[in-house]
N, C-alpha and C positions, 0 to 999 in steps of 0.2 A: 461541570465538575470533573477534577483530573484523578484520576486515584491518588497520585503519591503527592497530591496535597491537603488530601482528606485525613481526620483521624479514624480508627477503628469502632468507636463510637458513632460515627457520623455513615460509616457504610452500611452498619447496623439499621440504624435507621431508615439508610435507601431500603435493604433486602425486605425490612418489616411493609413497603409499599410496592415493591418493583424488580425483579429480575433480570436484568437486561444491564448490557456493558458493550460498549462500541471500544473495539483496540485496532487501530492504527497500525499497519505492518506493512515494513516496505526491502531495504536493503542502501546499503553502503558498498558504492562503486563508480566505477568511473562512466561520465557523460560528455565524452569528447571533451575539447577544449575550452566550452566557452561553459559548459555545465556543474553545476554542485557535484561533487561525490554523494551526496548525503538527499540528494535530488529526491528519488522514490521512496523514502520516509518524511521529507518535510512535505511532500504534495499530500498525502492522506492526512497526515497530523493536521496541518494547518484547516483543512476542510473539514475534520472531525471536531475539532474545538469549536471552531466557527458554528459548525449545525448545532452541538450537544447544547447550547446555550437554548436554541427552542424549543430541540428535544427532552431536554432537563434529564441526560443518561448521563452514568458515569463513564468518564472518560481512561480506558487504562494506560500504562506504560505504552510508549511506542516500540514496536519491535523493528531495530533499524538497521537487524542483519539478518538478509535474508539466504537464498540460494541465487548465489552470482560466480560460481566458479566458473563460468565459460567468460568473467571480464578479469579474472587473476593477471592476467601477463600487463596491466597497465598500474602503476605505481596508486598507492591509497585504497585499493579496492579490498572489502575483506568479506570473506565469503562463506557459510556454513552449508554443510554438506545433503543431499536431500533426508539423509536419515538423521542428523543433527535435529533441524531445524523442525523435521517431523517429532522428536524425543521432546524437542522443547517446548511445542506447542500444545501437545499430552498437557505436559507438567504446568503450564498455566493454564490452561480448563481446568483439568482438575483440582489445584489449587482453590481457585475462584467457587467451583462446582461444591467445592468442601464448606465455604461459608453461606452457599446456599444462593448464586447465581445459577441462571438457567438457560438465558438466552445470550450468545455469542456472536457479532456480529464483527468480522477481520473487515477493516477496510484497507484495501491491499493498493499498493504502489508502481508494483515489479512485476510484470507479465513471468518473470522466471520462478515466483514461487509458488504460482498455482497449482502445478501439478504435487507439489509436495503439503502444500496446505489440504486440499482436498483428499490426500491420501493422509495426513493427520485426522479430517474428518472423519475418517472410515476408522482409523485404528480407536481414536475415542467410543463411536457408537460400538464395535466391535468389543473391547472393554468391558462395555455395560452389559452386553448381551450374554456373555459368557458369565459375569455373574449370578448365582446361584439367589443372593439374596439382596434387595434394597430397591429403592423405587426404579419405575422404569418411563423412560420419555422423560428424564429433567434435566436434559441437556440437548440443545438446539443450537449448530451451527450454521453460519452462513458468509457466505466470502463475494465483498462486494469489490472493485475495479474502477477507482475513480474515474480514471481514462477509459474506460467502457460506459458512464455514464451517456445515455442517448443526447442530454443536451449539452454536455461536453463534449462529445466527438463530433456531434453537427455542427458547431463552432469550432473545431478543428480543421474540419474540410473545407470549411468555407472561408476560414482564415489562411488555410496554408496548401491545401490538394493535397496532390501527392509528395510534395515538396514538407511533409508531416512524419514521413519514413516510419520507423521503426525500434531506433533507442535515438536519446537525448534528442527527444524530437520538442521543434519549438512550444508546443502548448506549454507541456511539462517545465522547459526552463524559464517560460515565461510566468508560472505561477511563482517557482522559487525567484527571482524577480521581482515580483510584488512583494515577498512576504519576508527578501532580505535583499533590498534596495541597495544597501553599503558593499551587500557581496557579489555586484554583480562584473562578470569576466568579460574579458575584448578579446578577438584572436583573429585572427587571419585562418578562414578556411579555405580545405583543400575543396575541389568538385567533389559535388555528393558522390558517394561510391553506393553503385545500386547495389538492392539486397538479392542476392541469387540464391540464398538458402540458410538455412541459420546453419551457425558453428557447432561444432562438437564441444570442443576442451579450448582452454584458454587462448593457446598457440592458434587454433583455427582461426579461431573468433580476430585474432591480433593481424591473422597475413591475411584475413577477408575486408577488415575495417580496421584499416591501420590508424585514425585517427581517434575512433572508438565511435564513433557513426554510425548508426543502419538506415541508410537513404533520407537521413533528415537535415533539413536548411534550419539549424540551432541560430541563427543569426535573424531569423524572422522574427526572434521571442521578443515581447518587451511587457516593461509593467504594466500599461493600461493592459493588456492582450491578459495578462496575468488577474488581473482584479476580474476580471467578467469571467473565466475560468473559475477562478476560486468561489465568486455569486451562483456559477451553475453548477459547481460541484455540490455548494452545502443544499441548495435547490433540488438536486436529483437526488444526493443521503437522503434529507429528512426522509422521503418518499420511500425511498427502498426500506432505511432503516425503519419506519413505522409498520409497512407493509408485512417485515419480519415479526417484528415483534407481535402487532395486534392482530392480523389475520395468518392465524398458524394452518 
């Protein structure tokens, strides 16, 4: 079930049996040459729909901008700022938290917006605490890592070593791959450029990995490699996702 194709009637209905909302969040930016811009929100999305069907959760909006100002200097990328994207992740909990959701589970895309997501965690419980009056414990975050799933990364290693890097690495373009066949890119790569340290600011990020690369063979991906990614993502969700939900 996706939120914005439910009516308000119908969500009614979930909250009278169930708390709980799986939202997909990821970022719009660039993935080298041969990768989606839109890469780290279709890999969660695509894997969140797919579970939510066994899970029977509602599914909310994708959030498909995350914190990517260190990939600015490459055309298409568009990026919100760490205290943006912290202001606007408030404002959808507590939106949600207002009709009476309780469990929040980010399934994230983008190794860049952890730090700000989890400092959104804090400023919500932080929130409640300081409140003087209204119930207390009914809101539960938790930020799950598709690409940190254990049996998607062990099919990463094994599919690719180290030759897996660090951005627009093949698993990742090989799910978007399966999940948009018509869109997938050809290019002629340069040699991997090893990762010696992450970037600062966009310019760093541009004269470290001038193709927009961190040590990954994007040219390994392909759609079969794609569909068994995307079977063990929604395979490790359910798991995590129920884990959340049912033992608190």
């Amino acid at each position: 079930m996706q939120l914005h194709l439910m009516s308000w009637p119908e969500v009614a209905n979930y909250l009278s049996q169930r708390q709980d909302i799986l939202i997909p969040i990821g970022s719009t930016e660039q993935h080298g040459p041969m990768g989606l811009i839109g890469t780290d929100a279709i890999c969660p999305e695509a894997i969140a729909n797919a579970a939510a069907a066994e899970l029977g959760c509602i599914v909310g909006p994708t959030i498909n901008v995350g914190m990517a100002q260190h990939h600015l200097a490459f055309p298409g990328t568009i990026a919100l700022r760490p205290s943006t994207l912290i202001a606007y992740l408030q404002d959808y909990v507590n939106s949600l938290a207002l009709a009476g959701f309780t469990h929040f589970y980010f399934f994230n895309g983008h190794g860049g917006n952890i730090p700000s997501v989890e400092a959104a965690f804090s400023e919500i419980y932080a929130e409640r605490s300081y409140q003087r009056q209204g119930p207390s414990g009914q809101v539960r975050c938790k930020l799950g890592n598709w690409f940190r799933l254990p049996e998607v990364a062990a099919l990463a290693s094994q599919l690719y070593g180290d030759k897996e890097g660090n951005h627009a690495t093949p698993s990742e373009i090989a799910l978007t791959q399966f999940v948009y066949p018509h869109a997938i890119k050809q290019a002629e790569l340069a040699p991997i450029h090893a990762t010696a340290r992450y970037a600062t600011d966009s310019r760093d990020f541009r004269a470290l990995f001038p193709d927009g690369r961190m040590g990954a063979d994007s040219a390994l991906a392909s759609p079969q490699a794609g569909e068994q990614f995307l079977r063990l993502g929604v395979q490790g969700l359910i798991r995590e996702y129920n884990a959340f939900v049912h033992h608190p």
